[in-house]
One Martini backbone bead per residue (centre of mass of N, CA, C, O) as a GRO file, in nm:
protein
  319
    1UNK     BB    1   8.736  17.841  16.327
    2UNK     BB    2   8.384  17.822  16.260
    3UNK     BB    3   8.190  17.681  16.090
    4UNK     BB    4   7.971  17.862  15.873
    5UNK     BB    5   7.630  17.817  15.715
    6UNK     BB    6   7.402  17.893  15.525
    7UNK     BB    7   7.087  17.870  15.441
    8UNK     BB    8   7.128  17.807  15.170
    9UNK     BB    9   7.299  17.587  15.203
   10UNK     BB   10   7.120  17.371  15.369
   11UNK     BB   11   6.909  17.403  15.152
   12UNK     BB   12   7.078  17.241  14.962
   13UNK     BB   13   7.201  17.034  15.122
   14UNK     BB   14   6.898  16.894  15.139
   15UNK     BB   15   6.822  16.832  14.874
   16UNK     BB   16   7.080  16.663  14.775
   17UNK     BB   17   6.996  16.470  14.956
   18UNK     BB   18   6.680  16.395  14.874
   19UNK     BB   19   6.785  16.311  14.579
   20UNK     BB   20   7.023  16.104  14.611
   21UNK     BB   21   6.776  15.901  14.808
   22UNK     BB   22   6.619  15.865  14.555
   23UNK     BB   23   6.792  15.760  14.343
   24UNK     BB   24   6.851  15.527  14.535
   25UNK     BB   25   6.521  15.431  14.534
   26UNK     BB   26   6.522  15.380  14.238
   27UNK     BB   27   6.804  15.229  14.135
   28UNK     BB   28   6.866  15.040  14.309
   29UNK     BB   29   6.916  14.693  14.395
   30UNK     BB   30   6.747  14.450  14.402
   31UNK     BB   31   6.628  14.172  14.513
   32UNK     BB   32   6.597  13.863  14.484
   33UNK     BB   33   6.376  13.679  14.390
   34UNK     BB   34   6.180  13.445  14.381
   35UNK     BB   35   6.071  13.149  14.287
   36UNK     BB   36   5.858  13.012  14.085
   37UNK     BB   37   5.626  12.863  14.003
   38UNK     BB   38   5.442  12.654  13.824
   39UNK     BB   39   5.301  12.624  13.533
   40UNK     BB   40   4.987  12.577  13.472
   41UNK     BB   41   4.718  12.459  13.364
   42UNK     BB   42   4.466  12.468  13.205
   43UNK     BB   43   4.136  12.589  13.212
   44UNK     BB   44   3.800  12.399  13.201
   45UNK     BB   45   3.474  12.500  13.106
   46UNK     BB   46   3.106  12.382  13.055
   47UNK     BB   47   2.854  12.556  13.009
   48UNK     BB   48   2.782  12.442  12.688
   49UNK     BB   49   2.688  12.324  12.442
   50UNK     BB   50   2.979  12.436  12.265
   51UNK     BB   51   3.032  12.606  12.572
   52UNK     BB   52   3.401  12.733  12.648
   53UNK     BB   53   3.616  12.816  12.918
   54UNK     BB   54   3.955  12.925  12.884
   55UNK     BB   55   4.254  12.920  13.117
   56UNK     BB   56   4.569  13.086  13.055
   57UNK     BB   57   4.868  13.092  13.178
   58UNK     BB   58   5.150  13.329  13.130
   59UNK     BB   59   5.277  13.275  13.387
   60UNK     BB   60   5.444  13.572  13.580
   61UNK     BB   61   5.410  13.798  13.824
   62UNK     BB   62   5.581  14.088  14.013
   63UNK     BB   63   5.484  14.382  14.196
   64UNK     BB   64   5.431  14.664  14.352
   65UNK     BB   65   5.274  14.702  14.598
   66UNK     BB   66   5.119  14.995  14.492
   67UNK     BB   67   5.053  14.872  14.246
   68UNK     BB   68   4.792  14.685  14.379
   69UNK     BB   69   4.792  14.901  14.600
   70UNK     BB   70   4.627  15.226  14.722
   71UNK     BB   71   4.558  15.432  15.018
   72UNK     BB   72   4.655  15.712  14.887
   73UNK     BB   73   4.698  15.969  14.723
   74UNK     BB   74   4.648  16.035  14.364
   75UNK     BB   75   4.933  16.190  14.305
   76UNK     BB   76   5.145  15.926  14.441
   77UNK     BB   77   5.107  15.649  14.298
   78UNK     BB   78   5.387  15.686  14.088
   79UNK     BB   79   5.598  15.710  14.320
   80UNK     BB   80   5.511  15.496  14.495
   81UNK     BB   81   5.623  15.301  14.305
   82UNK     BB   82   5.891  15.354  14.189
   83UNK     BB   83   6.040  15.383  14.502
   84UNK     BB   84   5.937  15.102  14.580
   85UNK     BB   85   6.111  14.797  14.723
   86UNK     BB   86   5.815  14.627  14.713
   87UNK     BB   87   5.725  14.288  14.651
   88UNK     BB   88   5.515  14.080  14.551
   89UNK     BB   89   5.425  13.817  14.489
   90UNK     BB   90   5.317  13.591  14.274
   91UNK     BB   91   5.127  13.616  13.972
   92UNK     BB   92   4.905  13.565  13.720
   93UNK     BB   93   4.924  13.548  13.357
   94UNK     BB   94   4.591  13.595  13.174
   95UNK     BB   95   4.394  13.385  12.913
   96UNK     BB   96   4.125  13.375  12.709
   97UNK     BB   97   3.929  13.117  12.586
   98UNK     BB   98   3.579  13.100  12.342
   99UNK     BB   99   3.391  12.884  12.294
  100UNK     BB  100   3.168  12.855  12.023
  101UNK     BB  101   2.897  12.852  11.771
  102UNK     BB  102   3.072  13.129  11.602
  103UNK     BB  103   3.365  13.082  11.746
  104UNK     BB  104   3.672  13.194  11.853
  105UNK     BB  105   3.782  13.334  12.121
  106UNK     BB  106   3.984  13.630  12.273
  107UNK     BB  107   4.106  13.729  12.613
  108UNK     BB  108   4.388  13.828  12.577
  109UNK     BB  109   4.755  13.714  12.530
  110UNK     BB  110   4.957  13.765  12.712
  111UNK     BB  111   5.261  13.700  12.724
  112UNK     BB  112   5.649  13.709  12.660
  113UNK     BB  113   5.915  13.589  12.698
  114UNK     BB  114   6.085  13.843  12.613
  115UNK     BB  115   5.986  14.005  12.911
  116UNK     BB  116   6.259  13.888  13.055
  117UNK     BB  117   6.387  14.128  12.849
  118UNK     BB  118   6.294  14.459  12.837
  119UNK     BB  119   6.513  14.615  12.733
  120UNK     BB  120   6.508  14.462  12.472
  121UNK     BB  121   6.186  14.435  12.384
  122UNK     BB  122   6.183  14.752  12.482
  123UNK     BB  123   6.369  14.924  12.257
  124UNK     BB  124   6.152  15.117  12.136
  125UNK     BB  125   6.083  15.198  12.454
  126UNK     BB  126   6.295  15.368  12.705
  127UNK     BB  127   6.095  15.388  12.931
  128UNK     BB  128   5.964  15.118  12.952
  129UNK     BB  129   6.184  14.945  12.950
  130UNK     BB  130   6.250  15.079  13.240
  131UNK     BB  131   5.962  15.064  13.422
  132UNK     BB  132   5.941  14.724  13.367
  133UNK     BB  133   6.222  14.639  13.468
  134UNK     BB  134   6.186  14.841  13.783
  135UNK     BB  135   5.843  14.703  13.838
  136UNK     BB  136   5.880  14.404  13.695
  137UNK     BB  137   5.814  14.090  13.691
  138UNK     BB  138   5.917  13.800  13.476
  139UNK     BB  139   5.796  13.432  13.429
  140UNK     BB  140   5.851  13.246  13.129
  141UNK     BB  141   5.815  13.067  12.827
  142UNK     BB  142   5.753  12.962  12.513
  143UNK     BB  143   5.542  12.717  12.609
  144UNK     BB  144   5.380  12.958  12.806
  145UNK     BB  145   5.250  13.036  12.568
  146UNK     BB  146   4.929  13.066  12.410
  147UNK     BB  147   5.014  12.922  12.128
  148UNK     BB  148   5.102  12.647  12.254
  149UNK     BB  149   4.842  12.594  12.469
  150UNK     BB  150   4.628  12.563  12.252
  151UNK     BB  151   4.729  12.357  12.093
  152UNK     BB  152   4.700  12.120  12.306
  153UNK     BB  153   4.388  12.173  12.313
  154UNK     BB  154   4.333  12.164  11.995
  155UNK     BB  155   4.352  12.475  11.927
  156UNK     BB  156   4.339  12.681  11.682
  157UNK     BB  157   4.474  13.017  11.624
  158UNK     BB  158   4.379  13.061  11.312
  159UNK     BB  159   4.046  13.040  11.448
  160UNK     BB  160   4.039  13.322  11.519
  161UNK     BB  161   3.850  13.590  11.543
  162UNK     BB  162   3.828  13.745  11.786
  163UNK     BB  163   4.029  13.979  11.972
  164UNK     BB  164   4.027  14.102  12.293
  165UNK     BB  165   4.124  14.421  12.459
  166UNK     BB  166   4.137  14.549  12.752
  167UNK     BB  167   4.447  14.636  12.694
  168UNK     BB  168   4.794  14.775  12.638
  169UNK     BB  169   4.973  14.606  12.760
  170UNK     BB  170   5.199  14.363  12.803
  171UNK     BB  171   5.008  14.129  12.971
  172UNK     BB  172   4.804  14.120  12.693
  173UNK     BB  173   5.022  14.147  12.436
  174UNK     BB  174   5.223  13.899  12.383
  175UNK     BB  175   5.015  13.737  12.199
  176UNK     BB  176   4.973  13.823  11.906
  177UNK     BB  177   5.134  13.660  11.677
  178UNK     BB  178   4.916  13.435  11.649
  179UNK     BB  179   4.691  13.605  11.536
  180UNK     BB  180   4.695  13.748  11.208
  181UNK     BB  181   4.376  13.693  11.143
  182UNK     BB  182   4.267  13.863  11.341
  183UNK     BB  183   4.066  14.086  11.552
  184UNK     BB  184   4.121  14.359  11.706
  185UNK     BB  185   3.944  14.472  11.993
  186UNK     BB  186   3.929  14.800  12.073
  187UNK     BB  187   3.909  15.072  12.234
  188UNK     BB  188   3.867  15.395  12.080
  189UNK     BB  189   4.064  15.525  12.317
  190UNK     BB  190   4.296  15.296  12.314
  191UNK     BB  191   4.345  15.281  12.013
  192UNK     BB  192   4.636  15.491  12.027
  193UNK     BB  193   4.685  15.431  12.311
  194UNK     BB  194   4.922  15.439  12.636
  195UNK     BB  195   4.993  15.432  12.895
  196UNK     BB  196   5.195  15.135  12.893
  197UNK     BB  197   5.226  15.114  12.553
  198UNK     BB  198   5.371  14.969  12.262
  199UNK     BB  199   5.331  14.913  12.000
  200UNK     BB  200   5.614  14.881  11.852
  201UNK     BB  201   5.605  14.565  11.982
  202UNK     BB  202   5.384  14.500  11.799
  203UNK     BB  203   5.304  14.337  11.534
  204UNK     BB  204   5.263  14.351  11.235
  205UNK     BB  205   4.975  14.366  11.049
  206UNK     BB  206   4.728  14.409  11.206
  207UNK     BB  207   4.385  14.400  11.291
  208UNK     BB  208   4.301  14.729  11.416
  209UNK     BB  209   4.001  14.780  11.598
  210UNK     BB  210   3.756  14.966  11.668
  211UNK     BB  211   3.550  14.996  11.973
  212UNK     BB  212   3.214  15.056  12.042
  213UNK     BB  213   2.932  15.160  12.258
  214UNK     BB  214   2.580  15.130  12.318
  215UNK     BB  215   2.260  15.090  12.375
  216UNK     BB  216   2.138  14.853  12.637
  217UNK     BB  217   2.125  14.580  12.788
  218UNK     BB  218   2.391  14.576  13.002
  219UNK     BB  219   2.286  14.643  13.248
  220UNK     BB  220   2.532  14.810  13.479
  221UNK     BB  221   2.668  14.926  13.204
  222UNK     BB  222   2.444  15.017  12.931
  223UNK     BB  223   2.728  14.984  12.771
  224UNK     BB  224   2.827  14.785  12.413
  225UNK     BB  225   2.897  14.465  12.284
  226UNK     BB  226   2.824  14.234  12.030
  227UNK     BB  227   2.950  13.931  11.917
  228UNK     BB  228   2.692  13.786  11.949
  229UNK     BB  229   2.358  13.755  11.836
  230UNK     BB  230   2.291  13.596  12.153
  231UNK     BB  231   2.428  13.791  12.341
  232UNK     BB  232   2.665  13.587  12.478
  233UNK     BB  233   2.896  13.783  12.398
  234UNK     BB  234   3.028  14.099  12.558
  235UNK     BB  235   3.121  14.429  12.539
  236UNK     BB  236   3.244  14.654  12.816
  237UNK     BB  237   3.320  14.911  13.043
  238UNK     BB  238   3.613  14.961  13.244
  239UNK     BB  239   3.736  15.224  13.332
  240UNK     BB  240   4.105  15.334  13.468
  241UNK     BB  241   4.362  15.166  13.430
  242UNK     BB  242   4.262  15.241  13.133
  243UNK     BB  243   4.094  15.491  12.923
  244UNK     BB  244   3.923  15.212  12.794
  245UNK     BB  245   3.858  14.979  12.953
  246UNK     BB  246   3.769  14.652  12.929
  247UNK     BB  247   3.532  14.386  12.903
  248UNK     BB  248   3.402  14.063  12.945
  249UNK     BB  249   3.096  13.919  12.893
  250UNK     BB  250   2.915  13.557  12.975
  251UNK     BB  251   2.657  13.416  12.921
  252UNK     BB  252   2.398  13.224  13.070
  253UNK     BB  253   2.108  13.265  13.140
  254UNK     BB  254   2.156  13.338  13.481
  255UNK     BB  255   2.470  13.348  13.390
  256UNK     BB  256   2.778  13.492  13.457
  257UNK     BB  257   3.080  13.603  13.313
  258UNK     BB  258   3.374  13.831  13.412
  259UNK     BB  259   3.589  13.954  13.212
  260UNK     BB  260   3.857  14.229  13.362
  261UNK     BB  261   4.116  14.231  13.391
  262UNK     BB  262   4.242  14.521  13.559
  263UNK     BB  263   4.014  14.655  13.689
  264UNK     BB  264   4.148  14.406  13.898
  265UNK     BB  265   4.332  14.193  14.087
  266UNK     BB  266   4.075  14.108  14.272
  267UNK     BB  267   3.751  14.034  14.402
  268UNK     BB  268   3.843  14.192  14.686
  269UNK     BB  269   3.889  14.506  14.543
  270UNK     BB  270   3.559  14.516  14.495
  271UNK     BB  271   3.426  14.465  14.762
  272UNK     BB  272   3.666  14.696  14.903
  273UNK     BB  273   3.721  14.926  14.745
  274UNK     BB  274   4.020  14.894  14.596
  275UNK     BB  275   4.289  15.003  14.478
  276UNK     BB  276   4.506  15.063  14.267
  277UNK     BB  277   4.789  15.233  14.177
  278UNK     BB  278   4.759  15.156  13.829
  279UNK     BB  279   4.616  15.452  13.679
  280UNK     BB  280   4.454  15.687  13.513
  281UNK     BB  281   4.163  15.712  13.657
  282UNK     BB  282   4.022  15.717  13.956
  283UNK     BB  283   3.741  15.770  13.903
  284UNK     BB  284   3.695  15.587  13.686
  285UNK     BB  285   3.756  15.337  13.848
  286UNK     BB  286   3.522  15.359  14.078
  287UNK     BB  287   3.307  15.343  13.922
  288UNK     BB  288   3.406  15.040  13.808
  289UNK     BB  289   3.364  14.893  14.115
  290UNK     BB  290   3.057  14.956  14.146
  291UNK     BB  291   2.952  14.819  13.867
  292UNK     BB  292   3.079  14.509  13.993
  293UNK     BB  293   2.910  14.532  14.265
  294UNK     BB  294   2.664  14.550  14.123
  295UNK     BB  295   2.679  14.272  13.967
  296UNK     BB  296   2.719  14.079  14.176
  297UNK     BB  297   2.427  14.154  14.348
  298UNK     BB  298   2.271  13.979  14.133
  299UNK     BB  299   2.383  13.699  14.112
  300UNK     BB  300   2.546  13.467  13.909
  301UNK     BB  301   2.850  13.594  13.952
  302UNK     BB  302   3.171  13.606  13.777
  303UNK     BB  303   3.470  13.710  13.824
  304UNK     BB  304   3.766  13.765  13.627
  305UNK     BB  305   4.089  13.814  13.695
  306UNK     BB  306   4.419  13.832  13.554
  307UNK     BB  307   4.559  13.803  13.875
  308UNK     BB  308   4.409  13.585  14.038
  309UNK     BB  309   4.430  13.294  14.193
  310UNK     BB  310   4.127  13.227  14.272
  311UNK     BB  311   4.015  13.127  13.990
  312UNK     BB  312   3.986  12.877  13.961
  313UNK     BB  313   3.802  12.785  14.217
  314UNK     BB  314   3.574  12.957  14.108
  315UNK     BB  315   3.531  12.812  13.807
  316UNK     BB  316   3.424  12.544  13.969
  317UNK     BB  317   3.193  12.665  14.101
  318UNK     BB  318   3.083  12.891  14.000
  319UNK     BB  319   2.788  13.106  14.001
   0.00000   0.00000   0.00000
């Protein structure tokens, strides 16, 4: 007698296939990474006398390839990404430092070794834990954190008055430890934190404060905040990313230099108006794209975003 199946049937057992093979494509082992190039010394221009921005880079990223650009719906961005068995190449993961004569600033505090094993250090928050360790790779040793890499350079992390948080993900909070006397300052926003942001795993007793913005000179940006009497060193929104994603301008005569944290990945993706995967909100993300587009038309600007690899020869270049 030949086996008949009901509708019912078959459309149970396709779904039961259609579950089946997203769990084996979320789940399934990855092939294994490519070997990590050697992390870079810092690169340091001299904007001017007493005023100079060190570039640190802490290590290496590699991401699932639609999390660094997407352009599906915007409702398929995180399927997308989780989905996804393809990683991009290694890209930089870096911080920032800013000499001035008002004290020493610092832009996101970049990785820590300890993100090479993301089960153990995101244990306190095992959703984070299983996403950053299933989406993302990560490569650096104890002594290409931010903290080792100052010292070397001569500057004391201990002499840092306020460190800027672009956002609170895992690739720009993993050196805040070197920091304990410092003023973390943070979009009012993102100050509860946000998706992807572990707050958890980041140390005891930090001064996190909530950074608010003005109406003021700040250009295409409307609105900001300055850490200098002198206006040369302004904090300003740059949402998208994350829902209060902010970024540090730096100032001199008619040159500006634009450090942009996760705002775009590269910017080639601010003038192709290419979008990333992870956004908290894409509306957001797109102006923030278009400001950054007004901002560069105006010449003598240079954008730098903190996994782009083509910072140091643009900081060579200058504006």
């Amino acid at each position: 007698m030949p086996l008949t199946l009901s509708r019912r049937t078959l459309i149970g057992a396709g779904l039961a296939t259609a579950l089946g093979a997203t769990a084996y494509t979320a789940f399934a082992p990855y092939p294994a990474a490519a070997l990590a190039p050697e992390n870079p010394p810092p690169v340091t221009v001299t904007i001017a006398p007493g005023l100079r921005l060190h570039m640190i880079q802490t290590g290496w990223v590699s991401v699932k390839t639609p999390h660094r650009r997407w352009t599906g719906p915007d409702a398929l961005r995180l399927p997308a990404v989780i989905l996804s068995r393809s990683f991009t190449e290694w890209m930089p993961v870096r911080a920032w430092v800013i000499e001035h004569p008002d004290g020493l600033f610092v832009v996101d505090t970049g990785e820590t070794a300890a993100m090479t094993d993301p089960a153990s250090h995101l244990a306190c928050s095992p959703g984070d834990a299983w996403f950053y360790g299933r989406n993302l790779r990560f490569t650096l040793t104890p002594d290409q954190e931010i903290g080792p890499q100052m010292r070397a350079l001569g500057l004391d992390p201990a002499r840092v008055r306020d460190v800027v948080m672009t956002h609170l993900h895992s690739d720009h909070t993993g050196g805040m430890k070197y920091f304990p006397t410092a003023r973390f300052l943070i979009s009012q926003v993102d100050f509860g934190g946000h998706l992807g942001a572990v707050p958890c795993a980041m140390p005891d007793g930090l001064q996190r404060i909530p950074l608010t913005y003005t109406p003021g000179d700040f250009r295409s940006f409307g609105r900001g905040a300055n850490l200098t009497p002198d206006g040369s060193i302004t904090v300003v929104p740059t949402p998208g990313h994350s829902p209060g994603h902010q970024s540090v301008v730096l100032r001199h005569g008619n040159r500006t230099w634009i450090i942009g944290g996760d705002a775009a990945f590269n910017i080639g993706q601010v003038l192709n108006n290419d979008m990333a995967g992870i956004v908290a909100d894409p509306k957001a993300a797109r102006a923030t794209l278009a400001t950054l587009r007004s901002e560069l038309g105006q010449g003598k600007t240079l954008f730098l975003a903190s996994h782009d690899p083509d910072n140091a020869a643009a900081l060579a270049k200058g504006p």
